[in-house]
GUNU-770743 format. One record per residue (C-alpha): y, x, z. Coordinates in steps of 0.5 Angstrom, whole numbers, plus 500, padded with zeros to 3 digits. Layout:
BEGIN
YXZ;...
***
This chain:
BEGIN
518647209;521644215;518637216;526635217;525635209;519633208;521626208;516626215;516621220;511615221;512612214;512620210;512620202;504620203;501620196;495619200;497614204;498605203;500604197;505598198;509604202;516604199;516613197;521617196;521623193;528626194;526632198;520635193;520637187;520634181;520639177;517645178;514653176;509656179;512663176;507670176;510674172;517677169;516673163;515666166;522667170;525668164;523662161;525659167;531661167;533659159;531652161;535651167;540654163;539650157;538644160;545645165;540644172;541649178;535654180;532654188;527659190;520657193;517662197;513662203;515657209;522657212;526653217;533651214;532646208;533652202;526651199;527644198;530642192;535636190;534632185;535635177;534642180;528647178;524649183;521656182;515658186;514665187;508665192;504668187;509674184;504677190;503685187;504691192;503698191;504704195;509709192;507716195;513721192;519716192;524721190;532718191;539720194;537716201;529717201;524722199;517720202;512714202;515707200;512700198;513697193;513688195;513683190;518676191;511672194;508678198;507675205;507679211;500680213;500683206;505688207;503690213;495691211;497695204;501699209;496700214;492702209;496708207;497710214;504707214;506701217;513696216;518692219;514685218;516678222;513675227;510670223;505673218;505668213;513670212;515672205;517680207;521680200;525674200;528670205;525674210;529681208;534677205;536674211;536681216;529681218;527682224;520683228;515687232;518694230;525693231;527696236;524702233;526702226;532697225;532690221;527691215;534689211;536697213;529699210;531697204;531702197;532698192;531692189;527690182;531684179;532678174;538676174;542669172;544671165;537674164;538682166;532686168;534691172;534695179;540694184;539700189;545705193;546708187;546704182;549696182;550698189;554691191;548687188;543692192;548690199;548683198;541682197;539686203;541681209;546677206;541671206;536669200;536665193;543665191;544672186;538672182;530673183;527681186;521685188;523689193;522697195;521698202;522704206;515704211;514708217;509712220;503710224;502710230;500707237;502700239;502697245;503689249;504688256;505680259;507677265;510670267;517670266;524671272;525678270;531679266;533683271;530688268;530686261;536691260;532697262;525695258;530694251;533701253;526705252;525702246;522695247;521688243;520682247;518676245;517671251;519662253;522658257;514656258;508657262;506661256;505669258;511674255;509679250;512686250;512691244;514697244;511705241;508707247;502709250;498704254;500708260;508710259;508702258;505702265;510706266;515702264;513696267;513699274;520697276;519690274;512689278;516692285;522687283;516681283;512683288;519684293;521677291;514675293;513672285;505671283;503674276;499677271;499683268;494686262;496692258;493694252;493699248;491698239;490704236;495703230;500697228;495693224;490692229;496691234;498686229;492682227;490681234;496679237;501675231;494673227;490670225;492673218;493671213;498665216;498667223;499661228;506658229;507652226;513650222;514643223;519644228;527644228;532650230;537652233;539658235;544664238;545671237;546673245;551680245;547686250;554684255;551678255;544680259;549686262;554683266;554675265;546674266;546669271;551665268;546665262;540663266;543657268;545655261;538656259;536651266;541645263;538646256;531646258;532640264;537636260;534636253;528636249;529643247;525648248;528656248;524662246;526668246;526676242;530681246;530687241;534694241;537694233;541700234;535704238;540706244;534708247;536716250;532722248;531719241;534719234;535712231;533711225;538709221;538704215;537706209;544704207;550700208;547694208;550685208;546684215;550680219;555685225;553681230;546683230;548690231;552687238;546682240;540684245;537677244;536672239;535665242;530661238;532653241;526648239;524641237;518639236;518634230;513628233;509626226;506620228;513618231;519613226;523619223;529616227;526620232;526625229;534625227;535623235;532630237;536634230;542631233;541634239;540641237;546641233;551637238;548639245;544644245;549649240;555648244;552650251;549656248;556658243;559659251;555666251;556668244;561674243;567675240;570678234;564681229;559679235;559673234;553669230;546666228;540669225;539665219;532664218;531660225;538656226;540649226;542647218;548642221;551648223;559646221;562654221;555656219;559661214;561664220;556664224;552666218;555672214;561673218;565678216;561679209;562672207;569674202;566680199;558676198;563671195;565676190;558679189;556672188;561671183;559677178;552676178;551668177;559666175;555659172;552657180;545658177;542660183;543654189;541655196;543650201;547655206;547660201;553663198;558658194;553652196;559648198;562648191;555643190;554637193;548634195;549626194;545620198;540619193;538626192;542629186;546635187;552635183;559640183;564638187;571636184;
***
């Protein structure tokens, strides 16, 4: 959980710390269940139903406050609904082949090993302790493979669920369809509690490059072969991810190593080649099981549109220098290819129509903006640098959003204060996920600040969530 909603500061809700502190338990649960089967969810859900409280889902870690739970709500902790099969014969009008079978608390360490293990490999985030089943699917998901494979919502096959009235059911493109789009990308912990079957990929080779950065010149080119980028505004090397050999990543990096050499620009570049993705992943996001990025820190964040990078690049770099001279943000970036343009292939296409955000099938970058939270500094500080993000730092970076359906936010890595987060987070989709929210949890069981017809709830100064109006 972001340390924003931890009640984290020089004076936090410690229960280690000085006992003559003043504690505030506003941000943690008070009532709680660590769920590991379908019978405890059940049970659950009869309480919340009996006893009229709102249900919020506990995963793993995220950024945006959707795991902290308001006073008189009940948190479910799913970490433990953990099972994962391989199902080598799955047989269904949008996929016969191999396929994983994840269950809610799967992290994505673990779904990239089941996988690896069986010769297979899966669209998993960045950061390995991610829960593939839910925020991270449900939110679009996107990774390492993207500009392969797509986002891992389009991987999706079917969805294994219990929903608010206490159904057990599959919700997949066949059956229960609207339930089935929904849950693939149109954001977590609003229409019922699920495990997840994903469609895997093939194993094969995978590779790294880095450099120091001055380079967006020619980051359009690298993106069109098939390439994911991962680099910031830092003295920190860029990595660059794509399947390919280590010798056609050479290949690729040529033009990029004569441009720096003409501008007579120092660096450093190391090629690598890992025999299959779960060595790539375990050498380079690990180390596993819960790899190395911290989650203490406030976000914001933009989905840059692909004629951003084209045409107004310059335009672009110097919003960047602003933000990162003015502003005690810091800006990382992942440049991807979700359609995989690339020429000479075929992309992969999703496995169905699904509720990922459209400007995600626009963007060419997704701009992870950044504050350090300082623990040891009074928790006014950390408002200041919250404020900042949402009143300095989105704006500057909203002038190079696109229009129409381009426009948008990664939910799982923004700035929580977003005003128009509806649109910046559902687009198009949000009416329709409305409906579908409507049929599937009419009472507003499930609650997730951001979510569906979270704004029919209100979260009061002292802590309890009450209905508004």
């Amino acid at each position: 959980m972001s340390a924003f909603f931890q009640n984290a500061g020089s004076n936090p809700c410690d229960p280690f710390g000085e006992s003559e502190i003043q504690c505030h338990v506003n941000e943690h649960a008070q009532m709680a269940v660590n769920v590991s089967s379908v019978d405890e969810v059940h049970a659950s859900l009869d309480f919340a139903r009996e006893h009229n409280v709102r249900i919020i889902i506990k995963n793993t870690h995220e950024y945006m406050g959707k795991s902290a739970p308001a006073r008189g709500t009940l948190s479910l902790w799913t970490h433990h609904l953990s099972s994962s099969e391989v199902i080598p014969n799955y047989q269904s009008q949008n996929h016969n082949g191999s396929a994983l079978r994840l269950g809610a608390g799967t992290m994505g360490s673990d779904a990239v090993r089941v996988a690896h293990e069986n010769g297979l490999r899966i669209v998993a985030g960045f950061c390995p302790s991610v829960g593939i089943a839910w925020g991270y699917t449900q939110g679009g998901g996107q990774g390492p493979l993207s500009s392969s494979y797509g986002m891992a919502a389009d991987q999706v096959l079917e969805w294994e669920v219990v929903t608010a009235d206490g159904l057990h059911i599959i919700a997949s493109p066949t059956q229960h369809t609207k339930l089935c789009w929904a849950l693939s990308g149109g954001g977590r912990g609003c229409f019922c509690i699920c495990h997840i079957c994903h469609r895997p990929g093939i194993s094969r080779r995978r590779t790294r490059g880095r450099r120091q950065y001055a380079w967006q010149e020619e980051l359009p080119a690298l993106l069109d072969c098939g390439a994911t980028a991962g680099y910031a505004i830092l003295n920190d090397p860029i990595t660059i991810e794509g399947i390919q050999t280590a010798a056609e990543m050479e290949t690729l990096l040529a033009p990029l190593k004569s441009r720096l050499d003409d501008l007579h620009i120092r660096y450093t570049l190391q090629v690598s080649s890992e025999v299959n993705f779960y060595n790539h992943y375990r050498k380079y996001q690990g180390p596993l099981p819960w790899g190395a990025y911290p989650v203490g820190q406030l976000f914001g964040g933009r989905l840059i549109p692909r004629v951003e990078l084209d045409e107004r690049r310059h335009s672009l770099l110097a919003t960047v220098r602003r933000i990162t001279e003015e502003t005690r943000a810091f800006l990382g970036f992942i440049a991807l290819n979700i359609n995989q343009t690339q020429k000479g292939i075929t992309p992969v296409q999703p496995v169905a129509d699904n509720a990922v955000l459209p400007a995600w099938r626009y963007a060419a970058l997704t701009v992870l903006a950044q504050s350090v939270w300082n623990y040891s500094a009074p928790r006014a500080d950390g408002l200041s640098r919250a404020e900042g993000m949402t009143q300095v730092v989105g704006p500057a970076l909203k002038r190079h959003a696109g229009v129409g359906p381009a426009v948008g936010s990664y939910m799982n890595e923004a700035d929580f204060q977003l005003e128009d987060w509806q649109v910046e987070f559902y687009g198009a989709h949000w009416d329709i996920l409305r409906g579908v929210k409507y049929r599937w949890d009419p009472e507003g069981s499930f609650w997730a600040p951001l979510g569906v017809d979270s704004e029919k709830w209100k979260l009061e100064k002292e802590g309890r969530l009450c209905k508004v109006g």
